[in-house]
N, C-alpha and C positions, 0 to 999 in steps of 0.2 A: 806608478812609474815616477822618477823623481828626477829632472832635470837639472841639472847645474850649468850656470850659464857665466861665462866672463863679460864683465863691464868692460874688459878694453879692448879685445879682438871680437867679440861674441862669438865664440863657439862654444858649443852645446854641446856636453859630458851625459850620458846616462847612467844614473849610479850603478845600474844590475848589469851592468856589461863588465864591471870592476870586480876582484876576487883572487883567491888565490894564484890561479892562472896567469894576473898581470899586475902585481901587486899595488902598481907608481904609473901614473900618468898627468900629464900637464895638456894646460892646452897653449895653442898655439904661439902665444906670444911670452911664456912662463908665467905668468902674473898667480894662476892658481895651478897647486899641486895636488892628486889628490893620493892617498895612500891607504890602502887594503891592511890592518892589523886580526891578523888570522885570531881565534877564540881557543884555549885551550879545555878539555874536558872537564866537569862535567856538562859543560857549557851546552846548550841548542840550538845556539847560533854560529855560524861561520865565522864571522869577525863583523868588525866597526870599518867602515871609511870615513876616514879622517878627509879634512878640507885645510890647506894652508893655501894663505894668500900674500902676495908683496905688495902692489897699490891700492885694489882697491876688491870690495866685498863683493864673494858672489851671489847671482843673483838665481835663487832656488826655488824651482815651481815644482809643485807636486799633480801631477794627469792621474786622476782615477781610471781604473779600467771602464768603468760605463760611460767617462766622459770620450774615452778615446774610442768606444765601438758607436759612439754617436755619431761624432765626428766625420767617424767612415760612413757611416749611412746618410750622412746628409752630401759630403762629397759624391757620393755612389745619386745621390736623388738628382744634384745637380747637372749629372752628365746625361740623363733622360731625359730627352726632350720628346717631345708629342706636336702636331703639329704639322700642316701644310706649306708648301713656300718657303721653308726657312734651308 
């Protein structure tokens, strides 16, 4: 999963939410745009998402799937408690 992140409002884009469905979205402040360029055949892939920006570079983390089912399992360990008195 691939976040895209704004330096000037920080809101957080997920690229796999973008597609031919919703070609163009920005975030909140306009600073970055992003844009879905559909693939013509014999192609395998859907298309590219493009990134444009006006002030300033976004900032692009990539979550693997076993970092993010970790994550959850350690959230999920931290709400079990064991224990007397508490």
């Amino acid at each position: 999963m691939t976040i895209i992140e704004c330096e000037e409002c920080n809101t957080k884009l997920v690229s796999s939410n973008y597609g031919p469905h919703n070609a163009c979205s920005t975030c909140n402040c306009g600073n970055l745009q992003l844009i879905f360029i559909e693939s013509h055949q014999p192609s395998k892939i859907k298309g590219l998402l493009t990134i444009r920006y006006k002030k300033s570079y976004p900032k692009i983390t990539e979550i693997s799937e076993l970092d993010r089912i970790l994550a959850d399992k350690e959230k999920k360990k931290e709400k079990k408690r064991f224990g007397f008195g508490e």
